[in-house]
Residue, then its C-alpha position, 0 to 999 in steps of 0.5 A: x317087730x318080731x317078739x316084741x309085742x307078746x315081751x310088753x303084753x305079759x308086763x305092765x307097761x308105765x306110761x312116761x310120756x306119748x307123742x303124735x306120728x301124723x303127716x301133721x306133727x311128728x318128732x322131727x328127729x326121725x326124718x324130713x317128712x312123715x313118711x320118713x319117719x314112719x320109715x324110721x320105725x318100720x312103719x307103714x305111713x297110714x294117712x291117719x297116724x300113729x300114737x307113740x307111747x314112751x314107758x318102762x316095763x315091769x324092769x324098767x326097760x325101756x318101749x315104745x308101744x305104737x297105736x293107731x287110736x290117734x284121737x286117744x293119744x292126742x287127748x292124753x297129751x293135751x290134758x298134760x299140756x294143761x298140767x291135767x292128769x289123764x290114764x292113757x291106757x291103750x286098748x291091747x286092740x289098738x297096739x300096732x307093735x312095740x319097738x324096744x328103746x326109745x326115739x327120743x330123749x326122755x327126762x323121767x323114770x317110773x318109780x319103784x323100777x329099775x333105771x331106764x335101759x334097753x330090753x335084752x335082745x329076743x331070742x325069738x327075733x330073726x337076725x335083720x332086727x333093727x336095734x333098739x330106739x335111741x335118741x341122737x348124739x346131743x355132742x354130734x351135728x347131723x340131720x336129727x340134730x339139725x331138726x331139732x334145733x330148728x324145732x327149738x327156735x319154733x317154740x321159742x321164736x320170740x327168744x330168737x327174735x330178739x337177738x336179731x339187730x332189727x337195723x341188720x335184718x330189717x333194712x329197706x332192701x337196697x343196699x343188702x341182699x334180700x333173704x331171697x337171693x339167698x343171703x343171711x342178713x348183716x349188719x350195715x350190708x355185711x351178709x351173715x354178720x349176725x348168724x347166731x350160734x346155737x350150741x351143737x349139744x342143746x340142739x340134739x338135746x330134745x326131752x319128753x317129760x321133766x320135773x318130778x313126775x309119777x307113773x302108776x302100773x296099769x295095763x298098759x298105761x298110767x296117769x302121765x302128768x309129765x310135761x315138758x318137750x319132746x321135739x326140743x321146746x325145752x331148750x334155751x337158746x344161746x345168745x347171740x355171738x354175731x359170728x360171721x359166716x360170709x356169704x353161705x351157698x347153703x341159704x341159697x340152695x335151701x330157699x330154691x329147694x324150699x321154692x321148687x316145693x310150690x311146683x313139685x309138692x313134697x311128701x306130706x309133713x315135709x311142710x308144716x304150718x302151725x299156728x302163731x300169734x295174731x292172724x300169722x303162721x309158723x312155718x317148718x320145712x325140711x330138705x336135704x342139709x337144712x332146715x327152715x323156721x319162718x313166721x308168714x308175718x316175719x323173717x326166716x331163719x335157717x340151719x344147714x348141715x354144712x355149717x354145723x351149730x349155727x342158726x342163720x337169720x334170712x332177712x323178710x325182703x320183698x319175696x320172702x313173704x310171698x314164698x311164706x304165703x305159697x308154703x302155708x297153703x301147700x302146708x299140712x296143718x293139724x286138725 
């Protein structure tokens, strides 16, 4: 973007969180699949990513500086993740641009600054300027947020997992539809009588960063111990209401579409596999309207634009596992 990469450079930039942009991983709540994301932010979607690097300038506006030494920024956020501190300090070759604002929600502020907020419009930038990065409306239901959601039941499945009435999902396929015919499990035969609700806000409401964290002025970077989710792993689900939403047409659709993938591959990122305990795969997929969250050794569970805050349990069946197999292996995995 015009102006905005001589406006960071002659500030000192404090580093708050980084994320990766690779067909891999990629903060969801910019778009279906990788090039949609890049999209997102007037990238061109390079086969070998991008670094996002989320800070404050010397006035406390907030930037998001993109780099293209992925391998950096991957070892800045892994050494977090293990509480370890780590200087990300972007070499000035490797910045590709700064876009002002912030995609996503994040948790800490640099001390000693002012609060976080957008940088004054450039003088020098031309008038088809996007305007600054913004996190979603966490009161609001759309695709970002519908992202999200499915991002939080993946880091917390276990917590998910555990609402669904084993008896409801499991059954033996005889008297029940299967998740293949396009029908959230019920209870006793009843489809989607145990849908559970996730609540709208906490869904968009994805953070970077939490607890008390410090960042210290560098050139361009900082040591950055902040740990936390920027793709939603903070979230805490509600618990299960049981609240029945029938027979949706949605589940249906989305499974064919999540199918029609294994004829006609997708654009990269738009299938994920990462990994899961013991020999199983965790399994993300997006489409138009929804959104599926599936362990290859397990059921699925899918949210739908249509059905704004809910998340809809697909019973394993006897397809369901074959079309999990065929997803993982057309499936982009980090390396």
């Amino acid at each position: 973007m015009t102006g905005t990469d001589d406006a960071v450079a002659e500030d000192t930039l404090y580093v708050l969180t980084a994320v990766l942009l690779t067909p891999a991983q990629f903060p969801s709540v910019l778009g279906d699949d990788y090039p949609a994301a890049c999209t997102a932010l007037g990238l061109d979607p390079r086969a070998t990513g991008y670094g996002l690097v989320l800070g404050q300038d010397g006035d406390g506006a907030r930037w998001t500086v993109v780099v293209d030494d992925v391998s950096l920024v991957a070892v800045a956020i892994a050494s977090w993740d293990c509480g370890m501190e780590y200087e990300l300090s972007p070499d000035e070759d490797s910045v590709v641009c700064a876009l002002p604002g912030w995609p996503l929600a994040v948790a800490v502020a640099a001390p000693g600054v002012a609060a976080p907020h957008d940088p004054a419009p450039d003088p020098r930038a031309d008038s088809g300027e996007l305007p600054p990065l913004a996190p979603p409306d966490p009161g609001a239901w759309g695709p970002a947020q519908r992202r999200l959601g499915a991002d939080a039941v993946a880091s917390q499945w276990a917590d998910w997992r555990e609402q669904i009435d084993e008896s409801a999902v499991a059954g033996d396929g005889s008297a029940a539809k299967t998740a293949e015919n396009g029908e959230a499990p019920g209870g006793n035969g009843t489809d989607g009588e145990n849908a559970s609700r996730a609540d709208a806000a906490d869904a968009g409401a994805g953070t970077a960063g939490g607890g008390d964290s410090e960042a210290g002025p560098t050139d361009g970077g900082s040591v950055a111990p902040a740990t936390g989710s920027t793709d939603g792993e903070g979230i805490v689900p509600d618990s299960a209401h049981g609240a029945s939403s029938g027979s949706h047409p949605g589940v249906r659709r989305a499974l064919a579409e999540a199918r029609a993938y294994l004829d006609a591959p997708p654009p990269p990122g738009r299938v994920r596999s990462s990994f899961a305990p013991g020999d199983a795969r965790t399994i993300r997929a997006d489409g138009p309207g929804w959104s599926m969250v599936a362990r290859t050794d397990d059921m699925a569970f899918l949210l739908l634009d249509e059905v704004p805050g809910e998340i809809l349990p697909v019973r394993r069946g006897a397809e369901l596992p074959g079309l999990l197999k065929a997803l993982d292996a057309l499936a982009v995995r980090p390396s």
